[in-house]
N, C-alpha and C positions, 0 to 999 in steps of 0.2 A: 521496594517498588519494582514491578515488571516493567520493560520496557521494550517495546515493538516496534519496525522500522518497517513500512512497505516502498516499496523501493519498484519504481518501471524507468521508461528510457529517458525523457526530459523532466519526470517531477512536473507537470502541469495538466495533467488531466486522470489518468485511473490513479496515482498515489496517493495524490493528495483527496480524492474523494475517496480511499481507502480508509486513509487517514483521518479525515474528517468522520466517516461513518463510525471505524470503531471507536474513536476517540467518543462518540455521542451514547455507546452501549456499555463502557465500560465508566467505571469511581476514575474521577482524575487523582483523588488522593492512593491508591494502588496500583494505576498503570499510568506510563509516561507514552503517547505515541507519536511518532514524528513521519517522515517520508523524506525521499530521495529520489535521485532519477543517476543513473549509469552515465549516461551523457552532461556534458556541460552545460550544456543547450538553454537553457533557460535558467542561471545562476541567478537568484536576488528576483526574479519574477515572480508575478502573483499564479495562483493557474488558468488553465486558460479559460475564459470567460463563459463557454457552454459549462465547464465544470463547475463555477463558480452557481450558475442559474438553479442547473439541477439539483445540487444538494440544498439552494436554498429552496428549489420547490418543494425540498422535502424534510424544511425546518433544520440545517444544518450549514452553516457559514463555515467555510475556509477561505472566506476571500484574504483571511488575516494571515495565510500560509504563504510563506518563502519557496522557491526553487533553490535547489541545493545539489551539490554532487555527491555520492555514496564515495567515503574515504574506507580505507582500512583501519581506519581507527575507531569505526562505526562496529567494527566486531567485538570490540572489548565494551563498550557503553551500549549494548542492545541485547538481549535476551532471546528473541526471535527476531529474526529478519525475512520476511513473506515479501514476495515478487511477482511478478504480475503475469510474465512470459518465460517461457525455457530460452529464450536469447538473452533478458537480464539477469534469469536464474545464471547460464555458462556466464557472462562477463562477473558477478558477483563471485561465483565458486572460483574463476581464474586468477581474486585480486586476495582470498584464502591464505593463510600461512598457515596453518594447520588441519587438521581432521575436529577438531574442537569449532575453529571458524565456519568450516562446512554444515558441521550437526545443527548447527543454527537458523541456515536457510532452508527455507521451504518456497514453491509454488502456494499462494493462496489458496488456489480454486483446489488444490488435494483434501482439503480439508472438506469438501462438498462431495460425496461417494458418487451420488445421484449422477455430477455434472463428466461428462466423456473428455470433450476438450478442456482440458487445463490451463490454458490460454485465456487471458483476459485479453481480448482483443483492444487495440490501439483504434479510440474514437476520433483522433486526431483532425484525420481528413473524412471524417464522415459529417455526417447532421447532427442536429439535438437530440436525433432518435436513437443517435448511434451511441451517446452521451447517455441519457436516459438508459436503455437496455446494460449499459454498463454498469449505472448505477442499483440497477435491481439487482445485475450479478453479486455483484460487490457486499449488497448489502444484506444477501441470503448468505455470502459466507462470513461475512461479520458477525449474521448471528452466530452460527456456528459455535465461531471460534472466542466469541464472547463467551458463551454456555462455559465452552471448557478450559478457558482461562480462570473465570471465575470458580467453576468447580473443582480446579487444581488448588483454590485457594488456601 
């Protein structure tokens, strides 16, 4: 089984609607996907409520999803580890014990040529709109990255 981890700062709004998008594109019986957030900030919380909305505008529930802290012991039990920013890209590469650990993580949005900023922007303190624009990002590189997971099959 493959197993995928996206991982941003509090685990309550772009992971977990990372999370929930590929998890909807991919066989649950061949991929395992979970999420994380760098900070503590919301341990044992649902996500936050805009995230909650939009993915179910878009036939997709994670309201069933925990906040969690990204451990080091997330590099042995995950296969790919995709992040959301180059500030939880540096804290994830920082918490590394090897070049093995590193190879693992990726930015998301690399996996989209098209897209310039790499950056999956923090909707946090914005609107539903800012939520929403998120979630289309998100979920043009889920296809993506879906294709070629599965094609690596």
């Amino acid at each position: 089984m493959t197993s995928i981890l996206m991982v941003c700062l509090g685990n309550i709004c772009r992971s977990p609607l990372a999370h929930g998008i590929l998890e909807s594109k991919l066989p649950k019986e061949q991929f395992y996907i979970d999420s994380a957030g760098t900070a503590n900030y919301h341990v044992g919380d649902q996500p936050d409520h805009r995230s909650i909305a939009v993915a179910k505008t878009n036939g997709i529930d994670i309201s069933q999803q925990l906040g969690r802290q990204f451990k080091v012991s997330d590099f042995d039990t995950f296969d790919y580890i995709f992040v959301m920013d180059h500030s939880n890209y540096n804290n994830i590469i920082d918490l590394a014990r090897d070049s093995s650990d590193i190879a693992k993580v990726k930015l998301l949005l690399e996996i989209d040529e098209r897209i310039e900023n790499k950056n999956v922007m923090d909707p946090y303190y914005g609107n539903l709109s800012d939520f929403e624009a998120v979630f289309q990002l998100l979920d043009r590189a889920c296809d993506i990255l879906s294709r070629q997971l599965q094609s690596d099959l």
